[in-house]
N, C-alpha and C positions, 0 to 999 in steps of 0.2 A: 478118563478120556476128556480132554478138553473138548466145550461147546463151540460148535461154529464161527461165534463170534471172536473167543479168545483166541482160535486157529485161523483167523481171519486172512493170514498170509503163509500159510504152510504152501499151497499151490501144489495140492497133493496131484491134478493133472499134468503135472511135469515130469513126465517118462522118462526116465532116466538111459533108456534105450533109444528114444531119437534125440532126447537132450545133448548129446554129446556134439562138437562143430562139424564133423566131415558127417558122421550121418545125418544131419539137420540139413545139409546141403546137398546129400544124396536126394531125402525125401523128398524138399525144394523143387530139386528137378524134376524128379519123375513127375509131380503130382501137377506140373508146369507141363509136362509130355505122357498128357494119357495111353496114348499108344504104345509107350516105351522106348529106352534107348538102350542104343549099343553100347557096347563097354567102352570103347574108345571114345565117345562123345560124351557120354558119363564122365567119364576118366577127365575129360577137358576140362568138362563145365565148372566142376568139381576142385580141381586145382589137386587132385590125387595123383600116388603112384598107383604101378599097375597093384603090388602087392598089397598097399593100406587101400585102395578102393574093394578087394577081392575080402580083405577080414572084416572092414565094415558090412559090405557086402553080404558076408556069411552072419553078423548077431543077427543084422534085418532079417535074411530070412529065416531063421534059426526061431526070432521073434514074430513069422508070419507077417510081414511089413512087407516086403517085397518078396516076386517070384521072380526066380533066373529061366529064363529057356535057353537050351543051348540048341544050335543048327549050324546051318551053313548062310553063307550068302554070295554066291560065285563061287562055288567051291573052295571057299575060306571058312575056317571055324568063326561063330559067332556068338556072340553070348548078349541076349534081349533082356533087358531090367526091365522090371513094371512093377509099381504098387499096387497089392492086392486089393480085394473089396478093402477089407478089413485094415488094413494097410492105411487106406486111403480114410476112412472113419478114424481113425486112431489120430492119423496124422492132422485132421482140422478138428478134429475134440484138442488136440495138445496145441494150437495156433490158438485156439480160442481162450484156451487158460495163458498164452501169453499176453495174447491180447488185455488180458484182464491185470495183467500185472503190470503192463505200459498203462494203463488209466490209473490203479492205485499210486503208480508210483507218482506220477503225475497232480493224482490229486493231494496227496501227502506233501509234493512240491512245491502245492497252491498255484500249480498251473491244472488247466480247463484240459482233460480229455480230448484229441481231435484241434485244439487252438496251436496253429503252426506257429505264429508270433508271440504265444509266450514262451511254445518247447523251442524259438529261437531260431527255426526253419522258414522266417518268412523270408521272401525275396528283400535284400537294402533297399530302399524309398533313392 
């Protein structure tokens, strides 16, 4: 087993489970609206169909990542997404390990972590 050092970019905390784009943008949301959102706002925000939001939907919480409540809301069916404790712990351990791969790569680039004028984001003079 390679040492630390030699694994220095494996980025073993990149979950392959919210790694993926529509659920990285599910997680996004919820954890942007602690309270939870509805399917149909979800569904917006999300740029999803009802179907690909429903099987994302299902790894997360299959993966304990989010809980669905189902109800009513004016005597309509409803369905409440929320990230769980757990969910939500997952979700910013896996933001942090990105975080860490925007500075390596960065540094590797010989641009400064955090310098918007070398990563080329400054406003034009």
């Amino acid at each position: 087993m390679p040492d630390a050092r030699e694994a220095r970019f494996s980025y073993e905390g990149l979950d392959r489970v919210i790694h993926e784009r529509a659920r990285l943008s599910v997680l996004t949301s919820l954890v942007a609206h602690p309270r939870g959102l509805a399917f149909p706002d979800l569904k917006r925000l999300c740029g999803l169909t009802d179907g690909n939001l429903s099987r994302h939907l299902a790894v997360l919480q299959e993966a304990d990542l989010v809980d669905l409540e189902k109800g009513y809301d004016h005597n309509r069916p409803q369905t409440l997404c929320r990230l769980t404790p757990s969910g939500r712990t997952r979700f910013l351990e896996y933001l942090a390990v990105l975080e860490q791969v925007v500075r390596d790569a960065q540094t590797a680039g010989g641009k400064k972590a955090g310098d918007k004028k070398a990563a080329g984001l400054a406003e034009p003079a």
